[in-house]
C-alpha positions in Angstrom: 64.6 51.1 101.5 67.3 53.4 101.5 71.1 52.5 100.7 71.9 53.6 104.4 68.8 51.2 105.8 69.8 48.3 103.4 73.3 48.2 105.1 71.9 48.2 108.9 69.5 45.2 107.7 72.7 43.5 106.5 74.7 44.7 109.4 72.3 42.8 111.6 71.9 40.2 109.4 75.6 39.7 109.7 75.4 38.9 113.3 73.5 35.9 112.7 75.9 33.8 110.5 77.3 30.8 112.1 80.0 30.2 113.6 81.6 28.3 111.2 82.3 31.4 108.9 85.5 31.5 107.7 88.2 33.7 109.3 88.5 35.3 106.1 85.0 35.4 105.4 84.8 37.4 108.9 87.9 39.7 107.6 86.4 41.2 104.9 83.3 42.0 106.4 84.9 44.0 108.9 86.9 45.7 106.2 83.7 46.5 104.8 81.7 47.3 107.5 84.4 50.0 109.3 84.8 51.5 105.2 81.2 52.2 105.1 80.6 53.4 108.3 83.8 55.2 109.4 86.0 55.8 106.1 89.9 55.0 105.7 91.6 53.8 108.7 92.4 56.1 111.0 94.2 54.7 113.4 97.8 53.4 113.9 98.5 49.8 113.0 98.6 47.7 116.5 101.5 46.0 117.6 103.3 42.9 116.8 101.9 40.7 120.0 98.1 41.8 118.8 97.7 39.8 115.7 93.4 39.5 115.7 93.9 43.6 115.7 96.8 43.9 113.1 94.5 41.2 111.1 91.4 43.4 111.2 93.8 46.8 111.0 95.2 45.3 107.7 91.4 44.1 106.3 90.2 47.7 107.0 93.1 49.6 105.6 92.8 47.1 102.0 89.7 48.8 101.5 91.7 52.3 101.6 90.5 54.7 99.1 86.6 53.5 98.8 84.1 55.6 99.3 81.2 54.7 102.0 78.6 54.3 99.5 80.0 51.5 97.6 81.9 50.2 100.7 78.3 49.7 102.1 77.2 48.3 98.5 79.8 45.5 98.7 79.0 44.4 102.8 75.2 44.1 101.9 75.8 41.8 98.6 79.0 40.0 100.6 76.8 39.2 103.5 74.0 37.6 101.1 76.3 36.1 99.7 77.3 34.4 102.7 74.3 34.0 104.4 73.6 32.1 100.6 77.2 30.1 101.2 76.5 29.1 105.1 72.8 28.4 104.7 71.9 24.9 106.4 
């Protein structure tokens, strides 16, 4: 499989954690996932009262800098690693 095929597997894969992941678990996925697929942030940081998007804004922007490829290296072994972590 392909680099690009390996991250929509995990992408999907993704969706089926429980809901018990951690907040910060969830975080850094997102930061990974929006890296790999759209680059740097590029959009303007949301507003004080929006604190789920300033939380995700910030998660994304950490990742600043990264290129896609090994953005989407680090979601695929992060969401093994939690699918490892939240396994029943």
């Amino acid at each position: 499989m392909t680099l690009q095929e390996d991250f929509e597997k995990a992408a999907d894969d993704a969706k089926t954690l429980p809901d018990g992941t951690s907040n910060d678990d969830k975080l850094k996925l997102y930061g990974l996932f929006k890296q790999g697929t759209v680059g740097d942030v590029n959009t303007g940081k949301p507003g004080i009262f929006d604190q789920k998007g300033r939380a995700k804004w910030d998660a994304w922007n950490a990742k600043k800098g990264m290129d896609k490829e090994t953005a989407q290296k680090e979601y695929i072994a992060l969401v093994k690693s939690l699918a490892e972590k939240y396994a029943k």
